[in-house]
Residue frames relative to the residue before (quaternion, step in Angstrom):
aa qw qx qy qz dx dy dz
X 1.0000 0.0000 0.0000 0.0000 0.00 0.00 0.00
X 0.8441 0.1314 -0.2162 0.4727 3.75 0.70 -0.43
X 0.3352 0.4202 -0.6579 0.5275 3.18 0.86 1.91
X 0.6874 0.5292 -0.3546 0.3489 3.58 0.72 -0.33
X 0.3862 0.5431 -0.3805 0.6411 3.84 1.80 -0.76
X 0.5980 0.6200 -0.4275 0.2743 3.30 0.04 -1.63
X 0.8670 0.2150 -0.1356 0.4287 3.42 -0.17 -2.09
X 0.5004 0.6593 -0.4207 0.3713 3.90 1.12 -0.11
X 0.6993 0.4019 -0.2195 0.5489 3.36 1.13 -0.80
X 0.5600 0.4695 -0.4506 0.5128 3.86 0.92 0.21
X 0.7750 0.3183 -0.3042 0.4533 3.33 0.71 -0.68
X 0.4336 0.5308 -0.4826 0.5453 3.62 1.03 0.17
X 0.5620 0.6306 -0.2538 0.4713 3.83 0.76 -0.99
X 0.7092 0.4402 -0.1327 0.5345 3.51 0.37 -1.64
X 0.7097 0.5360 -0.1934 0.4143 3.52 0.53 -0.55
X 0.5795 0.4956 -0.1222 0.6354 3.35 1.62 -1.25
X 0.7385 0.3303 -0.2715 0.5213 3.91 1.02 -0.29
X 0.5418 0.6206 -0.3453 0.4496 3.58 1.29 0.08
X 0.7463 0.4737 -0.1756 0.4334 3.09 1.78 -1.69
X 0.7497 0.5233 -0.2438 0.3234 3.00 1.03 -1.26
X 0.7692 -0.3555 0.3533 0.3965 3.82 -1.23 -0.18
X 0.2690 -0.6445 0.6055 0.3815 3.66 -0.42 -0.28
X 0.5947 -0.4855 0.5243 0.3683 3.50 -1.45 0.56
X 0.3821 -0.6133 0.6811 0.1182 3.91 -1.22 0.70
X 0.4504 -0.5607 0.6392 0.2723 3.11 -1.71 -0.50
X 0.1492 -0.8179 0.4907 0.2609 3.65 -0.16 0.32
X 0.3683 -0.6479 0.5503 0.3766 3.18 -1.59 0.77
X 0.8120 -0.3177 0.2727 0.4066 2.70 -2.30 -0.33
X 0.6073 -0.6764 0.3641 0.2028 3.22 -1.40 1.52
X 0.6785 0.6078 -0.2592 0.3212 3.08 1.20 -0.99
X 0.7550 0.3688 -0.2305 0.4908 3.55 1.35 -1.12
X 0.5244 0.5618 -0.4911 0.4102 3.45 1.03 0.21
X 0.5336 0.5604 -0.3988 0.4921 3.78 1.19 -0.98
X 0.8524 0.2468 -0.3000 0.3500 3.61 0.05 -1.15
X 0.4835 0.6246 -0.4363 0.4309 3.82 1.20 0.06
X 0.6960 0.4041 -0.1740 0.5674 3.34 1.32 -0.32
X 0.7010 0.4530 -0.2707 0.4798 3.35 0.89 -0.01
X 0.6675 0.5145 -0.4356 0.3162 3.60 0.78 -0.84
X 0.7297 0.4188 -0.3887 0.3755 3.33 0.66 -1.17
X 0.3734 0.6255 -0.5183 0.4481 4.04 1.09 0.40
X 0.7453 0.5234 -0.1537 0.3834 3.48 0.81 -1.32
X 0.6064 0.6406 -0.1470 0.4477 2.91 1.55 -0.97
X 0.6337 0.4728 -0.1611 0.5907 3.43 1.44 -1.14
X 0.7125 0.5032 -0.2513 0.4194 3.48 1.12 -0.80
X 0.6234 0.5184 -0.2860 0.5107 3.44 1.66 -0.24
X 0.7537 0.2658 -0.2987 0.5216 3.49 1.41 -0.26
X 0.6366 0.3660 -0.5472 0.4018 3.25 0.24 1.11
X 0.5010 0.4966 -0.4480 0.5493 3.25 1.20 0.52
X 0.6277 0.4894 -0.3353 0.5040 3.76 0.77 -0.13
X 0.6293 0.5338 -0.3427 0.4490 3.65 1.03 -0.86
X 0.8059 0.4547 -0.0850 0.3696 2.82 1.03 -1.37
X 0.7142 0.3552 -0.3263 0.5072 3.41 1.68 0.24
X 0.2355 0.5774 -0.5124 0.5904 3.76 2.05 0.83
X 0.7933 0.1919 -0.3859 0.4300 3.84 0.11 -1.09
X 0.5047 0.4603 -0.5706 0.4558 3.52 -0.09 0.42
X 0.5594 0.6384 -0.2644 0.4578 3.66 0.32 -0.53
X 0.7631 0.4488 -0.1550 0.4385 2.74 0.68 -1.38
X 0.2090 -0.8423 0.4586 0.1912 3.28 1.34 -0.63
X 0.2874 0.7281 -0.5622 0.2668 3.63 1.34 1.31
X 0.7700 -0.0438 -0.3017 0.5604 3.65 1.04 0.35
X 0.6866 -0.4551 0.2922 0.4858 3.29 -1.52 0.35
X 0.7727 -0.4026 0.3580 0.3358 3.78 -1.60 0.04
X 0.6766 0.6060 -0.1518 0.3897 2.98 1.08 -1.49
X 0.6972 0.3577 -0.1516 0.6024 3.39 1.40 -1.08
X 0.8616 0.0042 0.0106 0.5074 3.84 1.04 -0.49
X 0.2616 -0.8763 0.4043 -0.0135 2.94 0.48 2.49
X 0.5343 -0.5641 0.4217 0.4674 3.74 -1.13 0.07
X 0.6234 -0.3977 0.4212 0.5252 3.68 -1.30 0.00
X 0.6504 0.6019 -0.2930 0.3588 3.62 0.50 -0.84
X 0.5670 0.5017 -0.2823 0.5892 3.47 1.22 -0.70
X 0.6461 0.5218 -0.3593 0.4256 3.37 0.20 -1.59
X 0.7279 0.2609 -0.3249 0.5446 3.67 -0.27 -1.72
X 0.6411 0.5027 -0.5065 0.2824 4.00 -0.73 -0.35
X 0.6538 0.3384 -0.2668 0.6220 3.95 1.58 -0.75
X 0.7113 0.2642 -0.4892 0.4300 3.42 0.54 0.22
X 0.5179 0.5736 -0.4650 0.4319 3.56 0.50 0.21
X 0.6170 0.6160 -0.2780 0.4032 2.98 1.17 -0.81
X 0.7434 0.3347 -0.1389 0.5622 3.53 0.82 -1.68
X 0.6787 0.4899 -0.3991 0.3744 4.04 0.65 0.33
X 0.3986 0.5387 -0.4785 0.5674 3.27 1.60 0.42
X 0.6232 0.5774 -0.4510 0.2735 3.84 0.48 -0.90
X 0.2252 -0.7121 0.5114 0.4251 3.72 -0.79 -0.18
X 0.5066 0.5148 -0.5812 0.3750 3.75 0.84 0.72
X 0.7519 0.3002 -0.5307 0.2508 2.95 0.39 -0.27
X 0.5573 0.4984 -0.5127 0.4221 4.06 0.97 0.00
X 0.4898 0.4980 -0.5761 0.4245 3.59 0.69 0.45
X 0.5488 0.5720 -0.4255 0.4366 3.70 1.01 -0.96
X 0.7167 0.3436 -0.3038 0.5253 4.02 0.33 -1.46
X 0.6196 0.5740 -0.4439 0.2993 3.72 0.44 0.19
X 0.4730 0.5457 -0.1906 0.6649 3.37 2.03 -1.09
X 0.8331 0.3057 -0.3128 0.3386 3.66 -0.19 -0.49
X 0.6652 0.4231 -0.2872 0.5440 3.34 1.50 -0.74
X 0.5052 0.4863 -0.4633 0.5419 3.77 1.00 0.54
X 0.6641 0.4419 -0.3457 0.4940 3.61 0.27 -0.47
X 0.7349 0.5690 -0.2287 0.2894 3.55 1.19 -1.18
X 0.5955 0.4173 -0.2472 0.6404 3.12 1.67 -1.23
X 0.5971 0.3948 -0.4728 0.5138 4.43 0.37 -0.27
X 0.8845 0.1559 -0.2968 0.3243 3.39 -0.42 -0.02
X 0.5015 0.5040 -0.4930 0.5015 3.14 1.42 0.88
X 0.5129 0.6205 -0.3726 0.4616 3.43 1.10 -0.59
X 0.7269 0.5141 -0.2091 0.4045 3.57 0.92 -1.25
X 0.5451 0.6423 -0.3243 0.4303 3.23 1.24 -0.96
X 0.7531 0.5254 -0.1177 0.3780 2.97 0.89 -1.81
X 0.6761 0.3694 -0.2781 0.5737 3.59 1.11 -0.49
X 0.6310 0.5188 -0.3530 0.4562 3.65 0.84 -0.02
X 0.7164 0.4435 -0.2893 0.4544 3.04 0.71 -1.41
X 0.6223 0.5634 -0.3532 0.4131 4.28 0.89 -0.90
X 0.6949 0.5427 -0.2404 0.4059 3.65 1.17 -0.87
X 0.6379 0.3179 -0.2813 0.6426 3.43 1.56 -0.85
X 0.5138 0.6611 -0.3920 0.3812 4.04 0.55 0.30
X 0.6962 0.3358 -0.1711 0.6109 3.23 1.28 -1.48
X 0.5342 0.5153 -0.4565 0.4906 3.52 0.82 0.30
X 0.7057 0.3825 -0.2162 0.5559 3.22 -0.36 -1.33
X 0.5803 0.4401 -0.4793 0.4898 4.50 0.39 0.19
X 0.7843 0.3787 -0.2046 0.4467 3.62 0.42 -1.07
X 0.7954 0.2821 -0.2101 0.4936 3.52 0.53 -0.96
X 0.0935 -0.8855 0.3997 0.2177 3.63 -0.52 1.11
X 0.2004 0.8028 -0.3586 0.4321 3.19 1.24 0.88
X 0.7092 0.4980 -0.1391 0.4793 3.08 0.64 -1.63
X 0.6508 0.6352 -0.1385 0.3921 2.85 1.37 -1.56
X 0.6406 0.5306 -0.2520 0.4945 3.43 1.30 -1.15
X 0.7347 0.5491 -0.1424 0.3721 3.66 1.19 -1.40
X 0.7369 -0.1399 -0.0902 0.6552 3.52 1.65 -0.25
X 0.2472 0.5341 -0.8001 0.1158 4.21 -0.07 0.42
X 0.7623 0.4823 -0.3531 0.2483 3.71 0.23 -0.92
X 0.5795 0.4990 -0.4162 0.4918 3.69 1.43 -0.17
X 0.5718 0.6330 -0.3857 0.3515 3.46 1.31 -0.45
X 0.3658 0.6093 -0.4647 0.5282 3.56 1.82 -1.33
X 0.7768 0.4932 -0.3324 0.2072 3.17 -0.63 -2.31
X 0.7005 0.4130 -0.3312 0.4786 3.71 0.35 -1.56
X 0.6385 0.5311 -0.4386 0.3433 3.84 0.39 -0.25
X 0.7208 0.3117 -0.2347 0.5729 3.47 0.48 -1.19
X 0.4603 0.7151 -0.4285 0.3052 3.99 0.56 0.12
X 0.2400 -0.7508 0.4735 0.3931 4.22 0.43 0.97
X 0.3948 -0.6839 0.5133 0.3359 3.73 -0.99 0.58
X 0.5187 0.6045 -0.5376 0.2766 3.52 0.51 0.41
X 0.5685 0.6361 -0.3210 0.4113 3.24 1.55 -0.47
X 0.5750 0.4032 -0.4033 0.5866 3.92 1.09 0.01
X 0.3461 0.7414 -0.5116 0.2623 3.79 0.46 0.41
X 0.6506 0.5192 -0.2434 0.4979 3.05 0.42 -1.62
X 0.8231 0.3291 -0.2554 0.3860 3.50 0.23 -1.48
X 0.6436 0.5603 -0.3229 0.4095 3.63 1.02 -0.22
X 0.5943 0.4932 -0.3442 0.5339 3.42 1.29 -0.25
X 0.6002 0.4067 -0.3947 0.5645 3.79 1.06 -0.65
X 0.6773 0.5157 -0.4442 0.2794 3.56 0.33 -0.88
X 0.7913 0.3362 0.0616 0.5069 3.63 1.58 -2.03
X 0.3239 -0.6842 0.4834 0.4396 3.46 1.33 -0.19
X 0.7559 -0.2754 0.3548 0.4763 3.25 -1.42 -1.02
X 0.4437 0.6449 -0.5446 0.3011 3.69 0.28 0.58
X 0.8021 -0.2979 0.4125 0.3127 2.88 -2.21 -0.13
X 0.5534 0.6587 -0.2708 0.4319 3.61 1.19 -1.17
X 0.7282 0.5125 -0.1281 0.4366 3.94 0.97 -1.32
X 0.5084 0.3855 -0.4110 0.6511 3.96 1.69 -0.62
X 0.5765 0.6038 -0.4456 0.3233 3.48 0.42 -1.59
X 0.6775 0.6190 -0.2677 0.2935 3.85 0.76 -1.48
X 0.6840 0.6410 -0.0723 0.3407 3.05 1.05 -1.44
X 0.6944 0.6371 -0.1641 0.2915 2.66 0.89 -1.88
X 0.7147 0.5445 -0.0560 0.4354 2.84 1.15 -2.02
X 0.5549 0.5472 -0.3866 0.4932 3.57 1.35 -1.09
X 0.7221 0.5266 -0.2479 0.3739 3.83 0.72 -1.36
X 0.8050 0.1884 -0.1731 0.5352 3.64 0.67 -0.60
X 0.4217 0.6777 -0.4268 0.4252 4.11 1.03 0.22
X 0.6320 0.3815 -0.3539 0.5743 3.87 0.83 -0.88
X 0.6880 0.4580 -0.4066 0.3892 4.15 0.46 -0.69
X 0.6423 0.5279 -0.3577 0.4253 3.67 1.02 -0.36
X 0.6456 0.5351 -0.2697 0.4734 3.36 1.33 -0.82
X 0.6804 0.4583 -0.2818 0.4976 3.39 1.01 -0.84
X 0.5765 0.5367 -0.3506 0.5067 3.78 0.98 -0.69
X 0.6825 0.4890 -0.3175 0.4407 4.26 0.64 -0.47
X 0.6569 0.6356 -0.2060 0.3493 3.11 1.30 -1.28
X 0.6221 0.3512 -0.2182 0.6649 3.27 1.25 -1.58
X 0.4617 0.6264 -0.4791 0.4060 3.75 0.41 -0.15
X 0.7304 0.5795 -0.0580 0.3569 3.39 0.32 -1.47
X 0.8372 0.4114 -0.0857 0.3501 2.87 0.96 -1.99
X 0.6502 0.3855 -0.0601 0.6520 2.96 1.96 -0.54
X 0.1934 0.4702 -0.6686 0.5426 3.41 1.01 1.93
X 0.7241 -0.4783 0.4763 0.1418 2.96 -1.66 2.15
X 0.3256 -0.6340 0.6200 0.3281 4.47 -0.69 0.73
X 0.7068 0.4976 -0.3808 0.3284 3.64 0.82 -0.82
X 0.4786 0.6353 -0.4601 0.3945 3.74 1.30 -0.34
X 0.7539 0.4637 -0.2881 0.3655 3.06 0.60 -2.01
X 0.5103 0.5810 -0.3982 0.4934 4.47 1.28 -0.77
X 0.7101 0.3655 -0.2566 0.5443 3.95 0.58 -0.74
X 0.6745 0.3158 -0.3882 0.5428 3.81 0.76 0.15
X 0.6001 0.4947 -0.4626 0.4255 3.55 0.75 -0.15
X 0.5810 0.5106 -0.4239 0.4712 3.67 1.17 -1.12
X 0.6977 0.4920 -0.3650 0.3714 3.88 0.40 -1.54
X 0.7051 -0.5154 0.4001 0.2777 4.02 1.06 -0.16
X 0.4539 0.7180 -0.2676 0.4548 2.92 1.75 -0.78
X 0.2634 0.6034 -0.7086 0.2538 3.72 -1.06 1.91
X 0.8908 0.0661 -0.2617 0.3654 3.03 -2.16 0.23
X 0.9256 -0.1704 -0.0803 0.3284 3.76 -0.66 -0.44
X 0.3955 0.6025 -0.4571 0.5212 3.28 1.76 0.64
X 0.6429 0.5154 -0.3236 0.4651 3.80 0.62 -0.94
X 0.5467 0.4444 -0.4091 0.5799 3.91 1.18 -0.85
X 0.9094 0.2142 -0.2599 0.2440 3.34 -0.07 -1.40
X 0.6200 0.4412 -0.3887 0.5194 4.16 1.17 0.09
X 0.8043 0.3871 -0.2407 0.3811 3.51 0.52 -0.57
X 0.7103 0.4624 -0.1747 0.5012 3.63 0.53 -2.25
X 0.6961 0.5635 -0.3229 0.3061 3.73 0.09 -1.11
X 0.8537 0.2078 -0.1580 0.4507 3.17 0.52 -1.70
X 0.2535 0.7125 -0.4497 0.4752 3.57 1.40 0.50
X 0.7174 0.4924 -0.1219 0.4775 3.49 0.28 -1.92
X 0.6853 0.6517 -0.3096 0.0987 3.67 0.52 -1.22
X 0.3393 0.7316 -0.2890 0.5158 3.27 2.06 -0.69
X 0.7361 0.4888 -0.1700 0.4362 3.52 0.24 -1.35
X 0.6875 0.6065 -0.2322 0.3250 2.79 0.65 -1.88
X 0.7013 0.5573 -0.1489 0.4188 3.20 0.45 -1.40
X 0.4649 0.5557 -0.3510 0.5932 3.88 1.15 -1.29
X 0.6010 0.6092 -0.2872 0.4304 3.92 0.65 -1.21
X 0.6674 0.5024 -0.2456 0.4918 3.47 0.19 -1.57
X 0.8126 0.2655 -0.2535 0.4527 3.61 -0.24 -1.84
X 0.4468 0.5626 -0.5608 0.4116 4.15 0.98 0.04
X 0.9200 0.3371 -0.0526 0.1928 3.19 0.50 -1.18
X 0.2254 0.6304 -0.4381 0.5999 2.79 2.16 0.94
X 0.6666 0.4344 -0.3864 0.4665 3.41 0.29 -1.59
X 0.7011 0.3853 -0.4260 0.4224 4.21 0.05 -0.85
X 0.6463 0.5251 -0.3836 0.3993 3.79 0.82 -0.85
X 0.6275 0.5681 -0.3113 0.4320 3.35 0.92 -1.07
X 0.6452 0.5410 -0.2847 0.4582 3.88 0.63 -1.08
X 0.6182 0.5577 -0.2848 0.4751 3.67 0.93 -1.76
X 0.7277 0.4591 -0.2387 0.4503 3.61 0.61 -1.19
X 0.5825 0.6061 -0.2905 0.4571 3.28 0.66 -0.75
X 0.5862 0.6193 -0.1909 0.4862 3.66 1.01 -1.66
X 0.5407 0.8298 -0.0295 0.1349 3.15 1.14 -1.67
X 0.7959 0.2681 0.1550 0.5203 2.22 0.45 -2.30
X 0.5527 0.6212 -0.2956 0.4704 3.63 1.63 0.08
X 0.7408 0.4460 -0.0753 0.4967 3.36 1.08 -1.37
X 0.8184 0.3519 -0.0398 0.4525 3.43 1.48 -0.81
X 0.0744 -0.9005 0.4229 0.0681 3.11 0.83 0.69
X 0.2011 0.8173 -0.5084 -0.1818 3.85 -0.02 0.00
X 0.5877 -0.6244 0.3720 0.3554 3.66 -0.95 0.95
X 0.8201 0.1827 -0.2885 0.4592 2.96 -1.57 1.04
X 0.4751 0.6942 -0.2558 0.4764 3.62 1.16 -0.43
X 0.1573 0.8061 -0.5672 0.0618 4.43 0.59 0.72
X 0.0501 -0.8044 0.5905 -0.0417 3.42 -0.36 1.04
X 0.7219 -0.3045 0.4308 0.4478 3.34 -1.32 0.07
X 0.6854 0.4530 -0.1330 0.5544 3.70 0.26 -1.84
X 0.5884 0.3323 -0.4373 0.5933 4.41 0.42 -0.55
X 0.5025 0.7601 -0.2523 0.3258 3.37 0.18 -0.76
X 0.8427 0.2807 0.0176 0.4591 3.17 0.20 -1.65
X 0.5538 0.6061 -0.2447 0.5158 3.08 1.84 -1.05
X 0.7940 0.2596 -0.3640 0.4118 3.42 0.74 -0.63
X 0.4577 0.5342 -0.5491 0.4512 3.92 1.12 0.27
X 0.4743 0.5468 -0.4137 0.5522 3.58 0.99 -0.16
X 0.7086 0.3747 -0.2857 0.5253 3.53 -0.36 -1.06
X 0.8074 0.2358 -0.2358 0.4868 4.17 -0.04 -0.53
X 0.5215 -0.6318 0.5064 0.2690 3.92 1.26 0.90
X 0.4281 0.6148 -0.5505 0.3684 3.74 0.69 0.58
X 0.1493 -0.7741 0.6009 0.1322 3.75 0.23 1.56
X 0.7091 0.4680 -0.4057 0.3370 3.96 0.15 -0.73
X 0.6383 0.5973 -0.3179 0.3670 3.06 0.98 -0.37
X 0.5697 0.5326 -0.2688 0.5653 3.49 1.15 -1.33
X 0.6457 0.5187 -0.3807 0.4112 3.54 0.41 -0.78
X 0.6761 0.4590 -0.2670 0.5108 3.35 0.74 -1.23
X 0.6333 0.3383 -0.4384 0.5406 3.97 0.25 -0.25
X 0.6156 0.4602 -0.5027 0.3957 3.93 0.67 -0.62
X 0.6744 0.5529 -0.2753 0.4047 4.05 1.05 -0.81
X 0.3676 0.6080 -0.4031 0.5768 3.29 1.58 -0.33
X 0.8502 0.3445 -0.1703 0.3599 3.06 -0.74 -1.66
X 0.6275 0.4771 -0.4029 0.4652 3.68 0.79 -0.67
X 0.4689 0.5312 -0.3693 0.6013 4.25 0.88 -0.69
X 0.8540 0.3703 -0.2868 0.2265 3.47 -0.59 -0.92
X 0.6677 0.3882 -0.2760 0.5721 3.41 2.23 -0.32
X 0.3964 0.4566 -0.6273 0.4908 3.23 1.43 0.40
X 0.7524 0.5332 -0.3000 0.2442 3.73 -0.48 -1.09
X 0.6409 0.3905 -0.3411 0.5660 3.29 1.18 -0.39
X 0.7687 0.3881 -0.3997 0.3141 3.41 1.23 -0.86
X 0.2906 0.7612 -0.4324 0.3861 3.64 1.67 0.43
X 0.6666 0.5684 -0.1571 0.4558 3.13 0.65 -1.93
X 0.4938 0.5838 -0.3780 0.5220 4.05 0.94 -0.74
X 0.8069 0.4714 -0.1635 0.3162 2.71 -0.43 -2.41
X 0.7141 0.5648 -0.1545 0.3835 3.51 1.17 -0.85
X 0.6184 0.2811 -0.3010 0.6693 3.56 1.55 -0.17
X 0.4447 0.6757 -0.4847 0.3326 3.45 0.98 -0.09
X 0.6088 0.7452 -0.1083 0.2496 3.14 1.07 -1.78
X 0.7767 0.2834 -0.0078 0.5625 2.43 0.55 -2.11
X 0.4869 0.5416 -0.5162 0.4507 4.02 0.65 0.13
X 0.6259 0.6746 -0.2194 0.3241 3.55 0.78 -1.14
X 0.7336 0.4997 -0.1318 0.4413 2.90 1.29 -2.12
X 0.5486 0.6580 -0.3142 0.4091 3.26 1.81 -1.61
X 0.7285 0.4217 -0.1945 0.5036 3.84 0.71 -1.66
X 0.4950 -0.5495 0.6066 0.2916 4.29 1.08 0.07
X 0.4556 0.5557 -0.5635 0.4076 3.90 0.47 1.20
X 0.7282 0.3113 -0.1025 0.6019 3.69 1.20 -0.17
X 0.5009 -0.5114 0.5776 0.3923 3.61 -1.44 0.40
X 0.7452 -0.2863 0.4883 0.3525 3.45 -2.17 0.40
């Protein structure tokens, strides 16, 4: 028996080196970073120009629409504080738990609903539905269900970014090559070897397109969240902002809005980046 694992996994191996890309040489590290950065900078220099013409322009008063120069000086200010990294500590705990959940929920009702077409008949389309559905609309019912608590973002979240994981496995799945699955039947290959040498890393391309979908819905839900739900003692980013809101303190709100915008670039970097290199690995992208 484990000369037989043995040669299944060489030829599962052998196969993976037929399919995949060959390894490249990389260029130089330095001009690929900034070929990929300027035009980031570039975008980042006009909206900082647009946005200091309207001030200029004086189409609303200062007070309500500060210069960039103001803004970044109060948020420099308030990111030395250690409340506020207690705030990005509260929000990015809620973020990564009910993305984590999503993510184990949403893969378990995916690999279902792929294999059994029943299941498939009885809800792929509520999966569609819960996806395109704004999560602000499960508020109400999550506050009646959870009161104000942790339990009621937690709710949301998971509703908002669970249907994109399910839908990201499915089309994953559904779109594994018939000729793979004929060369895994020949190699012997069933129940949780076929998921775990053949279906999986097939799917994973998708999959993943899935994942960074469903940050981007988790991220919004939470966000939504942390406005509408306040829970005591509980200073988030979103409490936060709510109360530069509440004391007309426009540079400020702005600055938590510049916060929160950074932190979904970077995670959405951090995607885009195993995306890539899965892509490049499977020969879907140049070197």
């Amino acid at each position: 028996m484990p000369t037989d694992t043995a040669t299944e996994s060489a030829e599962v191996a052998g196969l993976d080196a037929l399919e995949l890309q060959p390894q490249r040489q990389k260029g130089n590290l330095g001009k690929r970073i900034w070929s990929s950065a300027w035009p980031k900078f570039l975008a980042i220099a006009i909206v900082l120009l647009v946005w200091q013409i309207t001030v200029w322009s004086e189409w609303k008063p200062i007070y309500v629409l500060p210069s960039p120069a103001t803004v970044f000086t109060d948020l420099g200010n308030v990111i030395a504080t250690a409340d506020f990294w207690d705030g990005v500590r509260v929000t990015m705990t809620r973020a990564f738990t009910g993305f984590l959940l999503a993510v184990l929920i949403g893969t378990v009702i995916g690999a279902l609903v792929s294999q059994f077409a029943p299941l498939r008949a009885a809800i792929g389309s509520l999966i569609t539905g819960l996806q395109t559905m704004p999560s602000i609309m499960w508020f109400p019912l999550a506050i009646l269900l959870f009161q104000l608590s942790e339990s009621a973002i937690l709710f949301v979240v998971v509703l908002g970014a669970a249907p994109s994981v399910a839908n990201g496995l499915i089309s994953g799945i559904d779109y594994v090559p018939r000729t793979w699955l004929r060369v895994g039947q020949v190699l012997g290959m069933r129940g949780v070897s076929k998921y775990r040498h053949l279906i999986l890393p097939a799917s994973l391309p998708s999959f993943i397109s899935g994942l960074k979908q469903g940050w981007a819905f988790s991220w919004r839900s939470l966000m939504a969240g942390e406005l509408l739900v306040i829970v005591p003692g509980a200073l988030s980013i979103g409490v936060r902002m709510q109360q530069a809101r509440d004391l007309t303190d426009s540079s400020l709100v702005i600055s938590y809005i510049i916060v929160v915008l950074v932190i979904g670039i970077l995670i959405d970097v951090l995607f885009n980046t195993a995306d890539n290199a899965l892509r490049r690995r499977w020969g879907l992208l140049g070197s």
